[in-house]
DRENPA-3360 file (N, C-alpha, C; in nm, 2 decimals, always signed):
BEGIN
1 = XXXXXXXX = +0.08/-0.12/+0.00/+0.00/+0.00/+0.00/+0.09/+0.12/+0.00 ~ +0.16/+0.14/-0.09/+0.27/+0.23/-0.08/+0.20/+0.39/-0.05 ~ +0.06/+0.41/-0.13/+0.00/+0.55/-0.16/-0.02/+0.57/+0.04 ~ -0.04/+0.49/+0.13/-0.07/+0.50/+0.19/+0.03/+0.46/+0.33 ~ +0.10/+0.46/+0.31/+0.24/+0.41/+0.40/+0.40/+0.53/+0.39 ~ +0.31/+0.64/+0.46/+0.46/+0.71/+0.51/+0.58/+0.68/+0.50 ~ +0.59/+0.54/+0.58/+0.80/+0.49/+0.55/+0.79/+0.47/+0.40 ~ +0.73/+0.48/+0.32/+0.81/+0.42/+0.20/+0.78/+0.55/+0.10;
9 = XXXXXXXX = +0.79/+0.66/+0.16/+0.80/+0.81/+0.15/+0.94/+0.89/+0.20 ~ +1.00/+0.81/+0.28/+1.07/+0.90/+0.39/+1.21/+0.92/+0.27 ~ +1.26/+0.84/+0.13/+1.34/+0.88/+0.08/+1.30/+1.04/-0.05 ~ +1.12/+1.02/-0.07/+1.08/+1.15/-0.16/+1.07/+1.21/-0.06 ~ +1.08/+1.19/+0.04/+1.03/+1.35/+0.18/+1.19/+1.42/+0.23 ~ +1.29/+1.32/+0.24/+1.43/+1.38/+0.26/+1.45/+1.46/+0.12 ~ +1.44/+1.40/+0.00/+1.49/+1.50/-0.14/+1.46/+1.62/-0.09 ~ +1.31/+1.61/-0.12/+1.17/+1.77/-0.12/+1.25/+1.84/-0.02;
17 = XXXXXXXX = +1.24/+1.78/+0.13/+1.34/+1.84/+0.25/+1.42/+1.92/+0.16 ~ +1.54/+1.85/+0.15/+1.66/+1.93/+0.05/+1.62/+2.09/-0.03 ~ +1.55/+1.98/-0.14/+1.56/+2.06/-0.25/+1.44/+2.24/-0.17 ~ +1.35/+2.20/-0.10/+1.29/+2.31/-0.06/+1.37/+2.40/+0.01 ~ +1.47/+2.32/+0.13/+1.53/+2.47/+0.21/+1.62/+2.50/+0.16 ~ +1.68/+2.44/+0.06/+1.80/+2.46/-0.03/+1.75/+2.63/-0.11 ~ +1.64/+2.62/-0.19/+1.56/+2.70/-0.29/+1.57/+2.81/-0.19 ~ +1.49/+2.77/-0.05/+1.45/+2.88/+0.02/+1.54/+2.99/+0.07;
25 = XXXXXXXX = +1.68/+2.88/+0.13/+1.78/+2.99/+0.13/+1.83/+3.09/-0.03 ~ +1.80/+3.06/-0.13/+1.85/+3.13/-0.26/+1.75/+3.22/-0.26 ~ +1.62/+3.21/-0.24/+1.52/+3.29/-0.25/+1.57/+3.43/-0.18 ~ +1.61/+3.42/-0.03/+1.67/+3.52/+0.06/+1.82/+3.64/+0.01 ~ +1.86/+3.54/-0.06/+1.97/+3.57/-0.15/+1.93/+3.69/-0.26 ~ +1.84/+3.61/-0.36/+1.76/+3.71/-0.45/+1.66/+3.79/-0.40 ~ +1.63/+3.82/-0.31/+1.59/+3.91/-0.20/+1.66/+4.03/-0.17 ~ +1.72/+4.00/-0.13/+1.86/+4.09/-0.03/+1.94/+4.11/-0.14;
33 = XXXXXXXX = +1.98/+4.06/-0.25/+2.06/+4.17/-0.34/+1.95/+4.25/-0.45 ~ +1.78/+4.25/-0.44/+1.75/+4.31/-0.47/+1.65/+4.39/-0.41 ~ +1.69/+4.42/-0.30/+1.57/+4.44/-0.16/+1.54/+4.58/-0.23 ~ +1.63/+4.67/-0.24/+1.57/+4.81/-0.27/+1.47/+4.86/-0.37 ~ +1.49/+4.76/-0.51/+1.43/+4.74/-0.57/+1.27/+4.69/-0.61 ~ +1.29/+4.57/-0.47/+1.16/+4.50/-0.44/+1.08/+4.63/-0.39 ~ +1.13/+4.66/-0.30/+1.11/+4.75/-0.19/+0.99/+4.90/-0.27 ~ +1.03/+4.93/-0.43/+1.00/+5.03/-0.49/+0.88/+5.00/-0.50;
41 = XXXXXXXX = +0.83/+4.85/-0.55/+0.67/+4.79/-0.57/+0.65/+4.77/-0.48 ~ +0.51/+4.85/-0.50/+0.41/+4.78/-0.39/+0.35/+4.63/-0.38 ~ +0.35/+4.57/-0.49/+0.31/+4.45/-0.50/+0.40/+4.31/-0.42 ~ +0.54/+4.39/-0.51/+0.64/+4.28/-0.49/+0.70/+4.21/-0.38 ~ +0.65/+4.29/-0.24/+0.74/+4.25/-0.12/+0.62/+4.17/-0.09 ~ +0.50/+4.13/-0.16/+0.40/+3.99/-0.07/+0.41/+3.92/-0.15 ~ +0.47/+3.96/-0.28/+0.50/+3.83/-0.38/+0.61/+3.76/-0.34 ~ +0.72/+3.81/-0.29/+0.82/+3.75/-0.22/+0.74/+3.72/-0.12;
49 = XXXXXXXX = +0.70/+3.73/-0.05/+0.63/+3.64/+0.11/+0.55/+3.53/+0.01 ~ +0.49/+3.52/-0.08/+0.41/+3.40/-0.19/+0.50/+3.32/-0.18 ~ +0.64/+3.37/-0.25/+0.72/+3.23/-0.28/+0.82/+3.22/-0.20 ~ +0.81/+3.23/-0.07/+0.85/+3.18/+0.06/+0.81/+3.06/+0.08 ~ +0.66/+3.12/+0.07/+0.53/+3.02/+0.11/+0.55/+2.91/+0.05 ~ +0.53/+2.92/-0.08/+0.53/+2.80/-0.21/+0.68/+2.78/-0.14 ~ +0.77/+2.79/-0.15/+0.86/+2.69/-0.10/+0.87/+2.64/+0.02 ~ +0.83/+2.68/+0.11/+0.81/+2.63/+0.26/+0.72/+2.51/+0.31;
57 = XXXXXXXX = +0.55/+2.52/+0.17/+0.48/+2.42/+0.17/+0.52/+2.30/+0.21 ~ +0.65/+2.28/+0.06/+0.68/+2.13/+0.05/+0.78/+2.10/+0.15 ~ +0.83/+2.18/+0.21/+0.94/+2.17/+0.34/+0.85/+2.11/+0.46 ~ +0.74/+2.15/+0.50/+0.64/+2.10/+0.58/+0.59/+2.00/+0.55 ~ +0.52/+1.98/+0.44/+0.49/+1.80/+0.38/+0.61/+1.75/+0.40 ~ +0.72/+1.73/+0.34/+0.83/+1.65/+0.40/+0.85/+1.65/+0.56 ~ +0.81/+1.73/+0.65/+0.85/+1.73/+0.82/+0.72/+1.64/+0.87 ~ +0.64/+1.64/+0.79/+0.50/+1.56/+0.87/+0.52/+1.38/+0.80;
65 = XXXXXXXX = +0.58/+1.39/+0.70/+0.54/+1.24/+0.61/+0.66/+1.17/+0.69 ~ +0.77/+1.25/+0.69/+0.88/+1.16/+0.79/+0.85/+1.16/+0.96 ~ +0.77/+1.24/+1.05/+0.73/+1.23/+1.15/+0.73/+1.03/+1.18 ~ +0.77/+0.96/+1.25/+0.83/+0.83/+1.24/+0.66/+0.77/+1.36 ~ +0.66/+0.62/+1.30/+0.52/+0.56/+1.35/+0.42/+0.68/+1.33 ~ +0.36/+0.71/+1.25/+0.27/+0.79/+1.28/+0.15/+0.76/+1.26 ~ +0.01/+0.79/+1.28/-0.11/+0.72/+1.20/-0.16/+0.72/+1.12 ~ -0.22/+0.72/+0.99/-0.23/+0.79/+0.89/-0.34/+0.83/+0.94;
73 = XXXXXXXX = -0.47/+0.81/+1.01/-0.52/+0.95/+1.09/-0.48/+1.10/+1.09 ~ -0.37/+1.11/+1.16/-0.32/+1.19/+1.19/-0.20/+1.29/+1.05 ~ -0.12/+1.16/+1.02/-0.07/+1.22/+0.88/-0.20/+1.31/+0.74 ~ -0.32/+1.21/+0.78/-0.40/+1.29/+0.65/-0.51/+1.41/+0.72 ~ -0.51/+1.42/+0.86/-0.55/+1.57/+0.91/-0.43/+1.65/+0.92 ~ -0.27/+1.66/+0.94/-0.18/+1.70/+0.90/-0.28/+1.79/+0.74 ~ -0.22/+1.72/+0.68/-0.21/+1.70/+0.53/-0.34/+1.82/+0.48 ~ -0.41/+1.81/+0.55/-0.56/+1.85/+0.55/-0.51/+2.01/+0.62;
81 = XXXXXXXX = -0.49/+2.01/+0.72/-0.43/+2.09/+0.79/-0.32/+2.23/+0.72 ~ -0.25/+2.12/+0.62/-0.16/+2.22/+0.57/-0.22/+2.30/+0.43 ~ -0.32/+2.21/+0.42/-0.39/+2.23/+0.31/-0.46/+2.38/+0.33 ~ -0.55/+2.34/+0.42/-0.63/+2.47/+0.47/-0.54/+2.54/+0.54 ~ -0.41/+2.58/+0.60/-0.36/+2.71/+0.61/-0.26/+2.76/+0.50 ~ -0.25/+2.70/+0.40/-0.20/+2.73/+0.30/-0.32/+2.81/+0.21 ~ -0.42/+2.72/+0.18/-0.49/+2.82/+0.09/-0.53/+2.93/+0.17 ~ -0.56/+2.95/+0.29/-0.57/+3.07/+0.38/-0.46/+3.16/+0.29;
89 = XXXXXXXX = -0.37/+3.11/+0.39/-0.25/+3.22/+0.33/-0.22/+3.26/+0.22 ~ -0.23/+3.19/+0.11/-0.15/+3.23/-0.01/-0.30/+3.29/-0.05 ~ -0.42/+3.28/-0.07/-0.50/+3.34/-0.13/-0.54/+3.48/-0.04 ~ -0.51/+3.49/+0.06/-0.50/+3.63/+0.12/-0.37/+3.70/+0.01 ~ -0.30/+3.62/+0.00/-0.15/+3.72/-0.06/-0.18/+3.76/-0.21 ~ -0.28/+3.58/-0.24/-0.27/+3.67/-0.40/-0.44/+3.71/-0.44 ~ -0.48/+3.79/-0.34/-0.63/+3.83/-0.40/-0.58/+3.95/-0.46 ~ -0.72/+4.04/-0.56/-0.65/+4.04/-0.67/-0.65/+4.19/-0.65;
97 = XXXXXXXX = -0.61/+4.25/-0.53/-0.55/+4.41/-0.52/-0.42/+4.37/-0.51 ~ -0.38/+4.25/-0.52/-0.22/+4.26/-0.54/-0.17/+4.21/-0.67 ~ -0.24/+4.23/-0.75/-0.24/+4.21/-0.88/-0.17/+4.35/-0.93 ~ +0.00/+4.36/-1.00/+0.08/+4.43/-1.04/-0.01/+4.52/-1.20 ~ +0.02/+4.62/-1.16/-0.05/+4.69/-1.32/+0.03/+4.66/-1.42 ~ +0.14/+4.60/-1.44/+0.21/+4.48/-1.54/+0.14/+4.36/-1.53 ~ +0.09/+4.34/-1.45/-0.04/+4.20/-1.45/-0.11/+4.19/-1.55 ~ -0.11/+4.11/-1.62/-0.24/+4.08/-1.72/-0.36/+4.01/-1.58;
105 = XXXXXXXX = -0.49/+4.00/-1.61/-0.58/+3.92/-1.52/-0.52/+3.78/-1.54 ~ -0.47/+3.73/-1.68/-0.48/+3.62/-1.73/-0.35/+3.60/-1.70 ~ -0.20/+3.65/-1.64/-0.10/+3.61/-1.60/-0.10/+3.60/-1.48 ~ -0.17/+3.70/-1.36/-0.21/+3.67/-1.27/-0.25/+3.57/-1.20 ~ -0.41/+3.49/-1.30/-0.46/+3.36/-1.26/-0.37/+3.25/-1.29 ~ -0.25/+3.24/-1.42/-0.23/+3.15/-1.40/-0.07/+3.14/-1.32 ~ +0.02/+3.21/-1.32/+0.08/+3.24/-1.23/+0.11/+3.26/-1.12 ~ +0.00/+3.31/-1.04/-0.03/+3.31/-0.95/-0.13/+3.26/-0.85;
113 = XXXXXXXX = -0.26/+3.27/-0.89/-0.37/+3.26/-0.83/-0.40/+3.07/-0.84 ~ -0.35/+3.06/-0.98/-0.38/+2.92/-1.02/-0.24/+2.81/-0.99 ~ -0.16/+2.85/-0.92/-0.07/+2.74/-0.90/-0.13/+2.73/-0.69 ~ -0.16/+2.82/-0.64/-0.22/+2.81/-0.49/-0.30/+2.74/-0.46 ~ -0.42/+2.76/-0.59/-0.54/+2.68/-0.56/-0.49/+2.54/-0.62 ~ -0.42/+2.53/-0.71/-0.36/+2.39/-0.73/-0.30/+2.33/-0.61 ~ -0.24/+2.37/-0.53/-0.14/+2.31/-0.42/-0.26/+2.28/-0.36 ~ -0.33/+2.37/-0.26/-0.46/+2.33/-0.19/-0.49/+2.23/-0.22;
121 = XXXXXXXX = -0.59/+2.25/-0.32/-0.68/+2.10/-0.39/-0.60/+1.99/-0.39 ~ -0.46/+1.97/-0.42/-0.38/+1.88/-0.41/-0.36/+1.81/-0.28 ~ -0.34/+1.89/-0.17/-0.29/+1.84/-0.08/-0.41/+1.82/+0.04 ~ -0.52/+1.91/+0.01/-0.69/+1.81/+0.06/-0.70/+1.68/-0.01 ~ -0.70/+1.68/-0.11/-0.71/+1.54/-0.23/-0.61/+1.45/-0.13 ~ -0.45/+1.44/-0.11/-0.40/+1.39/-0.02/-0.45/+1.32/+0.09 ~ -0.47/+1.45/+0.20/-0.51/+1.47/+0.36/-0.63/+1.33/+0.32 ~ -0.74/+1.37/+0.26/-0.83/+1.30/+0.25/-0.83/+1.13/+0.18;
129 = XXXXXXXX = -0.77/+1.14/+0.15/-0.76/+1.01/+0.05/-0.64/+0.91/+0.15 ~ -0.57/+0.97/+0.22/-0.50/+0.89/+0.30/-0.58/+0.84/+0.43 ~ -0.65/+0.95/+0.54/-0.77/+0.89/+0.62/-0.81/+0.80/+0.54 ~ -0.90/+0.80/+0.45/-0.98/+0.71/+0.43/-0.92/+0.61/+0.32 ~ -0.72/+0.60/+0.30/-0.70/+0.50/+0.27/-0.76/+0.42/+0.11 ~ -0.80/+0.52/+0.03/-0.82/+0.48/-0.09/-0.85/+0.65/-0.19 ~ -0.82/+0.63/-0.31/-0.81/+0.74/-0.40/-0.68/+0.78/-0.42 ~ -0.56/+0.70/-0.40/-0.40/+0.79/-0.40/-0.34/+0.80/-0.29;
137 = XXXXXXXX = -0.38/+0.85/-0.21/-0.32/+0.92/-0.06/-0.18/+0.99/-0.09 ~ -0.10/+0.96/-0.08/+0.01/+1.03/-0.04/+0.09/+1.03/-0.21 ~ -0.01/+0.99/-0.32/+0.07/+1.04/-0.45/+0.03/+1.16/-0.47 ~ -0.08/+1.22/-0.44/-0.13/+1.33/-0.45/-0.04/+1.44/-0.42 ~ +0.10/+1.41/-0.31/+0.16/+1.52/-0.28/+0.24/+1.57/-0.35 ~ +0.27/+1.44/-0.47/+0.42/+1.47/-0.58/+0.39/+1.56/-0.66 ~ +0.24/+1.59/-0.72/+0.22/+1.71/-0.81/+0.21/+1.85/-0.72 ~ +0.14/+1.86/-0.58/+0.16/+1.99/-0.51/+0.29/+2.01/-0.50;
145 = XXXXXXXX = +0.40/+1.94/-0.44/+0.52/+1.99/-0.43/+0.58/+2.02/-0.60 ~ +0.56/+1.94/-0.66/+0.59/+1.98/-0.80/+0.53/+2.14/-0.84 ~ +0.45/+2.14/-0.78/+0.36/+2.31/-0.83/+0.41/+2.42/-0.77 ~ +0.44/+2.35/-0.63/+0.47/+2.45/-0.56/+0.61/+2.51/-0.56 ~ +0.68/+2.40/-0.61/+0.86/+2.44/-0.62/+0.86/+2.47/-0.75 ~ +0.81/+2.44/-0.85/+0.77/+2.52/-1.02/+0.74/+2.68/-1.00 ~ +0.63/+2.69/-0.90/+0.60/+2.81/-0.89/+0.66/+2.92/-0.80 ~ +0.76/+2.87/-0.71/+0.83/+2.93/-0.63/+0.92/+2.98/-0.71;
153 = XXXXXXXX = +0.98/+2.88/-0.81/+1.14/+2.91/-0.89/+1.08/+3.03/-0.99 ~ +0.92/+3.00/-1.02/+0.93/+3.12/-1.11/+0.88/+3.24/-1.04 ~ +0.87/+3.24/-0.95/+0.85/+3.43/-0.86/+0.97/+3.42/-0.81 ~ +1.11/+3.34/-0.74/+1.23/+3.37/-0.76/+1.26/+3.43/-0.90 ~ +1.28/+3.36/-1.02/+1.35/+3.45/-1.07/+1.28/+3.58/-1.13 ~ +1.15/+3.60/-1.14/+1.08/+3.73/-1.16/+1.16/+3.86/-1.03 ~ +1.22/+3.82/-0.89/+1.25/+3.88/-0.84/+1.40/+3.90/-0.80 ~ +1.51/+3.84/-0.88/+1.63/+3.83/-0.94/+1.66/+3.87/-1.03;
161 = XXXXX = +1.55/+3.86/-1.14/+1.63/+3.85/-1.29/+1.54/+3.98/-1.35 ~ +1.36/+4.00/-1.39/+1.28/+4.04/-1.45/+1.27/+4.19/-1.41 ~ +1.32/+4.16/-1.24/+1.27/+4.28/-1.14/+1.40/+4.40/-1.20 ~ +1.50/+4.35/-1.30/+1.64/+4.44/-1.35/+1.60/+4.49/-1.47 ~ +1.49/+4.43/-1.55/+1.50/+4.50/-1.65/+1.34/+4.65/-1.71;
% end
């Protein structure tokens, strides 16, 4: 029952580990060499707090799936858990007064608005499916973290690279 069996996760939950705080420290990097810059938009310093977020997500799924004996009770209210304070937060950050007047509506939703509600939905779909032990359970988390470190790398380099020209 691998969809549903945490230990046989604990080697995709150490990677994600990695590869998330790895991202997150470069994120702070491209931050801080372009703080003053950020600093000029209004928009830009919660779009940086966005793809904190989006990288932090999958750093958290990884600290709960390796949590050792645990029940999948508990792993898929976790799961559930992260789910609902994630879409909390990130859709507080990207409702659409913080939508950049370089924003198209339609770069907005899908760059932003539509990779959040993708993680959510993903990681409810998860939460849920591992309680109750049928529908996936814990493959559901490989495309949130996929979305969410997709979508983090690209508001990193919008805030490194795009924010210079």
């Amino acid at each position: 029952m691998g969809g549903y069996d945490a230990a046989q996760w604990s080697d995709f939950a150490v990677a994600v580990a990695g590869a998330a705080a790895a991202l997150s420290g470069l994120l702070f990097v491209a931050v801080s060499i372009n703080i003053q810059r950020i600093l000029s938009f209004p928009q830009l310093p919660i779009r940086a707090a966005q793809t904190l977020v989006m990288l932090v997500i999958p750093l958290v799924i990884s600290v709960v799936v390796l949590v050792p004996a645990q029940s999948r009770a508990a792993l898929g209210g976790e799961l559930i858990g992260i789910a609902v304070a994630g879409a909390g937060l990130l859709g507080w950050m990207n409702r659409p007064s913080t939508r950049s007047a370089e924003e198209t509506t339609a770069t907005w939703a899908v760059a932003r608005f539509g990779p959040s509600l993708a993680i959510a939905v993903l990681l409810l779909v998860a939460g849920v499916t591992v309680q109750a032990q049928t529908g996936g359970g814990l493959y559901w988390i490989a495309p949130a973290v996929l979305v969410a470190l997709l979508s983090g790398l690209g508001n990193a380099w919008v805030l490194l690279v795009e924010i210079l020209r």
